[in-house]
VEXLOMI-201131 format. One record per residue: x, y, z of N, C-alpha, C in turn. Coordinates in steps of 0.1 Angstrom, whole numbers, plus 5000, padded with zeros to 4 digits. Layout:
N
XYZXYZXYZ ...
END
This chain:
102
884287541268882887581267882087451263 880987421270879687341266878987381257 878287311249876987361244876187281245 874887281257873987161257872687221259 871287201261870087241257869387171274 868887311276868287331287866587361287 865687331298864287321298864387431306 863587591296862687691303861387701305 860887801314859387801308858387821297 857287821293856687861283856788051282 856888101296856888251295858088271285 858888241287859988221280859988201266 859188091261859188081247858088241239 857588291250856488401244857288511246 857788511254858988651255860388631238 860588571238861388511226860388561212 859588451212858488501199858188621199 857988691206857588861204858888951202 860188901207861489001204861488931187 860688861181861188821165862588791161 863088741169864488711169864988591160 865888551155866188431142866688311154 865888211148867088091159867488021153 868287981158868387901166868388001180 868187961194868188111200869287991210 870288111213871488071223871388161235 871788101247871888131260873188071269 873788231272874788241281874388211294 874588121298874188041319875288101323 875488181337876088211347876088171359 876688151370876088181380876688271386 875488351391875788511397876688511412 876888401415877988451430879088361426 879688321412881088261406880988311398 881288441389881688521376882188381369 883788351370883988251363883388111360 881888051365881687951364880788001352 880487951336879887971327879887911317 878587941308878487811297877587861288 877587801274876087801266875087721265 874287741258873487661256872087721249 871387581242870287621241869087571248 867987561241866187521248866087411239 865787301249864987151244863487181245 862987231254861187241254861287341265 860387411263859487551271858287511281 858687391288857687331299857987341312 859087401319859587411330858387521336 858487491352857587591359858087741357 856787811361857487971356858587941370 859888061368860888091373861687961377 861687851367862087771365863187711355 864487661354865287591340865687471347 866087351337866287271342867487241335 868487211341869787181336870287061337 871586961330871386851331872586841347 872786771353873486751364874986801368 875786691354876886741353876686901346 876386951338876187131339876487231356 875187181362874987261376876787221381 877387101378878787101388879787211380 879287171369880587301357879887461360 879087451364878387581366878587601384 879087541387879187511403877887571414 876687541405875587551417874987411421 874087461431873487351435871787361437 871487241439869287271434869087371441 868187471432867587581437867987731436 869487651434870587821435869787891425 870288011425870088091413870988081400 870488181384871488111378871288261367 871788321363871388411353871588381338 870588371334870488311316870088471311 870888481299871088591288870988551272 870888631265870488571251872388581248 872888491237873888481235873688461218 874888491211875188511195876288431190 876388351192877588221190878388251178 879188241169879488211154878888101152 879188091137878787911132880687881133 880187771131881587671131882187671118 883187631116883787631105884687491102 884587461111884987281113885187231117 884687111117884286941125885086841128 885586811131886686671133885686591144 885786451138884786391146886486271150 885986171155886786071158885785931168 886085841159885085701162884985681179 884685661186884685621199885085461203 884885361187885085231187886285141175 886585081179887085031163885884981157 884884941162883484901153883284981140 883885101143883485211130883885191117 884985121118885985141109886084981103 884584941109883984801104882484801092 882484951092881184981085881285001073 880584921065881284891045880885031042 879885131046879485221041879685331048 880585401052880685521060879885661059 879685671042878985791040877785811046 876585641043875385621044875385621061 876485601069876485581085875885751089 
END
């Protein structure tokens, strides 16, 4: 599963605000002619044209659509996490006198 943050419309952010809902607000992406292709995510900004989301690239391939397709977004309830394991990407990291303050 992904979790990455998607651009809907403003209709969208007023439909939200009126259900009085708690957010962080999560959304299950589908796409409706591959049941199995799916993901989460949430909202970076509510600027997209109405009947509009914008997804980042590699998403649309894990989601196996392509520009224009359709895509069915649903409100989703995540858990919280319970724990993090990070791991450096560099040995630079493990060059930093202060790790906490990084």
């Amino acid at each position: 599963m992904h979790y990455v943050v998607v651009i809907m419309p403003p209709s969208s952010l007023a439909r939200l605000t009126s259900l009085d809902l708690q957010s962080p607000w999560q959304f299950h992406l589908r796409n409706p002619s591959n049941p199995a292709a799916e993901t989460h995510a949430g909202v970076l900004e509510f600027i997209a044209e109405e009947g509009v989301a914008y997804l980042p690239y590699w998403m649309m391939k894990t989601l196996r659509l392509n520009e224009g397709d359709p895509i069915r977004i649903t409100g989703a309830e995540l858990p919280k996490g319970k724990l993090v394991k990070l791991q450096a990407q560099s040995v630079h990291f493990l060059e930093i006198s202060n790790h906490k303050v990084v």
